[in-house]
Residue, then its C-alpha position, 0 to 999 in steps of 0.5 A: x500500500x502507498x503511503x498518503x503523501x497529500x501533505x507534500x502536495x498541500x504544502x507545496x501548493x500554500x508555498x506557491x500561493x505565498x510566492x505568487x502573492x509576494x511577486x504581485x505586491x513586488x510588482x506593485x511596489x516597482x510600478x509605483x516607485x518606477x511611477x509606471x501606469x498601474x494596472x492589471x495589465x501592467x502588474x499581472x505581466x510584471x509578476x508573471x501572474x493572470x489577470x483573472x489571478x489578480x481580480x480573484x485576490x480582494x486585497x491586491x485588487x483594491x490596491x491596483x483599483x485604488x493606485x490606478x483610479x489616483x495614478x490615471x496617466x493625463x499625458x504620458x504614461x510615466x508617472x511621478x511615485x507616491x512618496x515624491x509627490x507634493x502634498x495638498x498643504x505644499x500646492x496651496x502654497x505655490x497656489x497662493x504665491x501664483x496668485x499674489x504673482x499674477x496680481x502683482x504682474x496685472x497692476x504693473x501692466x496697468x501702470x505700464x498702459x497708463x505712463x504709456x497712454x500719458x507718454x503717447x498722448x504728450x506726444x501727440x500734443x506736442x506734435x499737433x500743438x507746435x509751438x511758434x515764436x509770437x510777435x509780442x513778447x511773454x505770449x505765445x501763439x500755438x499753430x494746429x497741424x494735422x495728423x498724418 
């Protein structure tokens, strides 16, 4: 009669479904830390496991869902990682300081039209009002001249 070597078998099966998960967290964790698109597409062919593998495991598919709904790619499919990018306190900053930026830039533009509106008509008075020389001393006459 064999001897049942069922065990073996069992144990060996628990190993691979250890191993198969660990690749897939590993697989995660480059993705992320590479700033790749986070798929399952892309973390089922970077830990050399199925799709429907990865849809089966509730953990590891709440994690893809969670990093691919935060990391959908806008423009390009490289993306910056989780721990490099700027926090929610850190853009209200720059923000802020664009904001006080574009108001600074605005009141020199209207400064700037308003010497130049002021230069422009200066000298189209001084052009349409030339002054000439008066036979009576202390008084001076004006001559208008039209514009071209």
């Amino acid at each position: 009669m064999r001897s049942d070597n069922s065990r073996h078998i069992i144990a060996s099966a628990q190993n691979r479904a250890i191993e198969t998960r660990a690749r897939a967290l590993r697989a995660l964790r480059r993705l992320d830390s590479g700033g790749k698109a986070i798929t399952f597409e892309t973390v089922a062919r970077e830990a050399n496991v199925s799709r429907s593998w990865l849809y089966a495991q509730p953990d590891l598919r709440a994690e893809i869902q969670q990093r691919r709904t935060r990391e959908t790619p806008r423009t390009s499919t490289t993306l910056t990682p989780h721990r490099q990018r700027a926090s929610d306190a850190s853009l209200l900053r720059r923000l802020d300081a664009a904001n006080e930026r574009l108001h600074r830039l605005e009141n020199q533009n209207r400064e700037l039209r308003d010497a130049l509106a002021e230069a422009l008509g200066s000298a189209r008075a001084d052009r349409v009002l030339r002054q000439r020389p008066s036979d009576t001393p202390g008084r001076q006459s004006f001559e208008i001249v039209e514009s071209p």
